[in-house]
C-alpha positions as CSV (number, residue, x, y, z in Angstrom):
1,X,-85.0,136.3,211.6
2,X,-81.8,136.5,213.7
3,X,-79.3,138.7,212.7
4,X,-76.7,136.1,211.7
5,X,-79.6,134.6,209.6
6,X,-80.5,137.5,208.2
7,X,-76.7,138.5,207.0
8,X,-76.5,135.0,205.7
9,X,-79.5,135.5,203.3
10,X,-78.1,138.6,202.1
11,X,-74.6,137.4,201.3
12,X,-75.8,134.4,199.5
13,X,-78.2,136.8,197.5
14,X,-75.5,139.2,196.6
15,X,-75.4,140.8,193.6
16,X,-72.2,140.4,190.9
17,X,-71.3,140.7,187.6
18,X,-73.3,142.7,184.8
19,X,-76.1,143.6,186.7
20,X,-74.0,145.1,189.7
21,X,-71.9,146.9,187.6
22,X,-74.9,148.6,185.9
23,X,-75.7,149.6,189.1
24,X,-72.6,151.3,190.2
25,X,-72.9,153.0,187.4
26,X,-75.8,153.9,187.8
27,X,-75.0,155.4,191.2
28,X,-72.2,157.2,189.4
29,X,-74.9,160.1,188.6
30,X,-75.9,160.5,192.5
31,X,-73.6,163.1,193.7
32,X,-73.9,161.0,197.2
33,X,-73.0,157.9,195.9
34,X,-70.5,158.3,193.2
35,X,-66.7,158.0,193.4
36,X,-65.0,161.2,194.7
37,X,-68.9,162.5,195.7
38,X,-70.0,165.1,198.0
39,X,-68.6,163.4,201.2
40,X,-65.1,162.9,200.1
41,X,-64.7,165.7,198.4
42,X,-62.2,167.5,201.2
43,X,-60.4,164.2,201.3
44,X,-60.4,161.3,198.7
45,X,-58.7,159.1,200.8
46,X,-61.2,158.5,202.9
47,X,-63.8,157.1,200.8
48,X,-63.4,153.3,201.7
49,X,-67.2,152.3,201.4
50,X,-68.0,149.8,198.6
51,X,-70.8,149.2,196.7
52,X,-73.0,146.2,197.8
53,X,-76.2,145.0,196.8
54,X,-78.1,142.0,197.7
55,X,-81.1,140.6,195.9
56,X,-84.4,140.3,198.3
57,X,-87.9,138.2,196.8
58,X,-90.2,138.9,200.1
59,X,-91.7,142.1,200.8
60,X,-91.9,141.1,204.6
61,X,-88.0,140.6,204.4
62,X,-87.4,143.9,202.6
63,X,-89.3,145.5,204.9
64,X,-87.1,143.7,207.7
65,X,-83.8,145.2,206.4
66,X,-85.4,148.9,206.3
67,X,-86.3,148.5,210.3
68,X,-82.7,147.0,210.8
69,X,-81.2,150.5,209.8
70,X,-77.8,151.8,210.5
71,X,-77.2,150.8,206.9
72,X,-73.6,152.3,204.9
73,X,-73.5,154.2,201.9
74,X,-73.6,152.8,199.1
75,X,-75.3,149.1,200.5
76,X,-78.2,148.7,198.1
77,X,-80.7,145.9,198.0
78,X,-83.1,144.6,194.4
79,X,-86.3,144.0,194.9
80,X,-88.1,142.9,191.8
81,X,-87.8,145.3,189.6
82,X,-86.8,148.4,192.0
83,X,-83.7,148.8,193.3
84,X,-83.1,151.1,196.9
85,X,-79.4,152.5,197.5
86,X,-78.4,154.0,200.8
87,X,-76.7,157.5,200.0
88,X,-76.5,158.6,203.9
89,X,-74.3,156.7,205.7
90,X,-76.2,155.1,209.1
91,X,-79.1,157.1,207.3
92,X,-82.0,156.1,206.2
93,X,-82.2,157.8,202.8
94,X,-82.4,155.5,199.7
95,X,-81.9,156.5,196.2
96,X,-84.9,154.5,194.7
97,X,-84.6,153.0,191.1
98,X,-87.1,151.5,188.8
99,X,-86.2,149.2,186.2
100,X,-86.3,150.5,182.6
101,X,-85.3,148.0,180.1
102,X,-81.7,147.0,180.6
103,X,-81.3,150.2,182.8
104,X,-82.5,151.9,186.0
105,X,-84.1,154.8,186.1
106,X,-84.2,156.8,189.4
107,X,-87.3,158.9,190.5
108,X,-87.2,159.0,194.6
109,X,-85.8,159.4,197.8
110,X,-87.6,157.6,200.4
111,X,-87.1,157.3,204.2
112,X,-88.1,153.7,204.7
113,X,-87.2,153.1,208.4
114,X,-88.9,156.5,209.1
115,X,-92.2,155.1,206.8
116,X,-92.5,152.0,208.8
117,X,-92.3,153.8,212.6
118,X,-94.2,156.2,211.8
119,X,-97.1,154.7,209.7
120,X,-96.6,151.1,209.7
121,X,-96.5,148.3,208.1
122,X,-99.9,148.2,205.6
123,X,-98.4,151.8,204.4
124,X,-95.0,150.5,203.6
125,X,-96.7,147.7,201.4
126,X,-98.8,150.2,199.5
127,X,-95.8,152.0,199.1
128,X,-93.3,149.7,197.6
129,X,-96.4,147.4,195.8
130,X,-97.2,151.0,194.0
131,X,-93.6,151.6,192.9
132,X,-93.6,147.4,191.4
133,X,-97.2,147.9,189.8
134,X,-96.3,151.8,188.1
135,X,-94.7,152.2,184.9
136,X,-90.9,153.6,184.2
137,X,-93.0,156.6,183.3
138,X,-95.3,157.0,185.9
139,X,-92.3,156.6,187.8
140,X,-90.5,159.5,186.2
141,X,-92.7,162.1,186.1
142,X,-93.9,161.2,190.7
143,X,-97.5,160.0,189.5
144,X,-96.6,156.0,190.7
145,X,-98.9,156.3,194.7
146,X,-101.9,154.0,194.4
147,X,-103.7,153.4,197.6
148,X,-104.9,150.4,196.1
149,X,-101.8,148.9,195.0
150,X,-101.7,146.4,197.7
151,X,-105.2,145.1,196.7
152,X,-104.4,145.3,193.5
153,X,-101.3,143.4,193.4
154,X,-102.5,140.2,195.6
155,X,-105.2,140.2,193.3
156,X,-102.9,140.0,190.4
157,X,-100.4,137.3,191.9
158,X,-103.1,135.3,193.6
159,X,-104.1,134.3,189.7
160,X,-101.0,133.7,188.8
161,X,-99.8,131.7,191.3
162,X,-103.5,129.7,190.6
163,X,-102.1,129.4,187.5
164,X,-98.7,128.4,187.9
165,X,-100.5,125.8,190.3
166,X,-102.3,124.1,187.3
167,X,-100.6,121.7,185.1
168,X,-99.3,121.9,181.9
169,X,-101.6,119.4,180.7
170,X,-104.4,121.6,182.2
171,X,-103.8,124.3,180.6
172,X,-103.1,123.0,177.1
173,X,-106.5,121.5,177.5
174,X,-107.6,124.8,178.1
175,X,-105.9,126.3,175.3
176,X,-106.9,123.9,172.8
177,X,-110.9,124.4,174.0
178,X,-110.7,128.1,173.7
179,X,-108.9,127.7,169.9
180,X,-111.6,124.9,169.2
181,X,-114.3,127.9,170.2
182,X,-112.7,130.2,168.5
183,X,-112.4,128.4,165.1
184,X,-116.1,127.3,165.4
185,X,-117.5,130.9,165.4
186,X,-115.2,131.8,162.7
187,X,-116.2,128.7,160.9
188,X,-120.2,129.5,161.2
189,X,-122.2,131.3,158.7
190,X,-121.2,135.3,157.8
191,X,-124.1,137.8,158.2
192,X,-123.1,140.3,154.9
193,X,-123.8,143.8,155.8
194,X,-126.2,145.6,154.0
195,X,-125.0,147.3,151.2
196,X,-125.9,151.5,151.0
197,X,-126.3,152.5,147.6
C-alpha cells in the first residue's frame, strides 16, 4: 500500500469518543505515556504529542504499520481486541493491551519492527494470533505464547467464516433437525436403573 493510501486508511479508522478516552486513560498509568511523564518531566512545555489511535482489521496491515516505524509517542493502533501504544518516540516499543471487559489490561512490551526483521513474518503472526487467542489472564500472569496459535486460529475462523457463508435459512434447518434429534431421544423409552437394596 502507498504511503498516502496507507495514512488514508488510518485516518478514516481513527479512534474517538468513549473508547479513545478509555484509552488515554489507560495510558495515564505508563509513566512513558502519561501527561507530565518521564520525558517531560524537566520541562512540561514541551510535551506536544497527542494521543492517536487508529483501528486496524488485517493482520497483514498491522503488520505493515510495525515495518513502517518511526512511529510518535503516544500513536496507538486496535487490533481486535489488543491494543499496541508507542511509548518511545521514533521507537519501536509498544505498550501492549488486552481487552478485559470494558477495560484494557496491559501485560507487554514488544519490539514489533525489531520481531519482523529479525525473525519474520510467520513469527510475528504467531505472535500477535497468540495474544488474540489467550485469555485476560493468561495475559496477565506472561503465559499467552502458543506456537500453534497461527494454526489454531485459521482453523477457528475458517469455520466461522463457512458459517457465516451459509444462509439463515440453512442453518435454521439445521437447528430445527438437531432439536427434532434431540427431542426424539428424550422422547424414547427410559432404561430405570437398578435399584441397590
Amino acid at each position: 500500500m502507498e504511503r498516502h493510501e496507507f495514512h488514508d486508511m488510518l485516518q478514516q479508522n481513527r479512534i474517538c469518543g468513549n473508547e479513545r478516552s478509555r484509552l488515554i486513560e489507560k495510558c495515564q498509568e505508563n509513566g512513558w505515556l502519561k501527561v507530565g511523564g518521564y520525558d517531560w518531566q524537566d520541562d512540561p512545555f514541551l510535551e506536544e504529542y497527542p494521543y492517536e489511535f487508529s483501528r486496524i482489521d488485517d493482520i497483514d496491515a498491522l503488520r505493515e504499520y510495525f515495518e513502517r516505524g518511526n512511529w510518535a509517542i503516544r500513536q496507538g493502533v486496535v487490533f481486535d481486541d489488543l491494543a499496541f501504544v508507542n511509548q518511545v518516540n521514533g521507537g519501536d516499543e509498544w505498550w501492549t493491551l488486552k481487552r478485559d471487559g470494558e477495560g484494557w489490561l496491559a501485560f507487554e512490551s514488544t519490539s514489533f519492527a525489531y520481531l519482523i526483521e529479525a525473525k519474520g513474518r510467520d513469527a510475528f503472526d504467531t505472535l500477535v494470533r497468540s495474544m488474540q487467542l489467550a485469555t485476560p489472564a493468561q495475559c496477565r500472569s506472561l503465559d499467552y505464547y502458543d506456537a500453534e496459535a497461527t494454526v489454531k486460529w485459521d482453523i477457528a475462523h475458517k469455520a466461522l467464516a463457512a458459517e457465516h457463508g451459509r444462509t439463515l435459512a440453512q442453518r435454521a434447518a439445521d437447528a430445527r433437525d438437531a432439536a427434532s434429534a434431540l427431542s426424539s431421544r428424550s422422547a424414547g423409552p427410559h432404561r430405570e436403573s437398578p435399584s441397590i437394596d
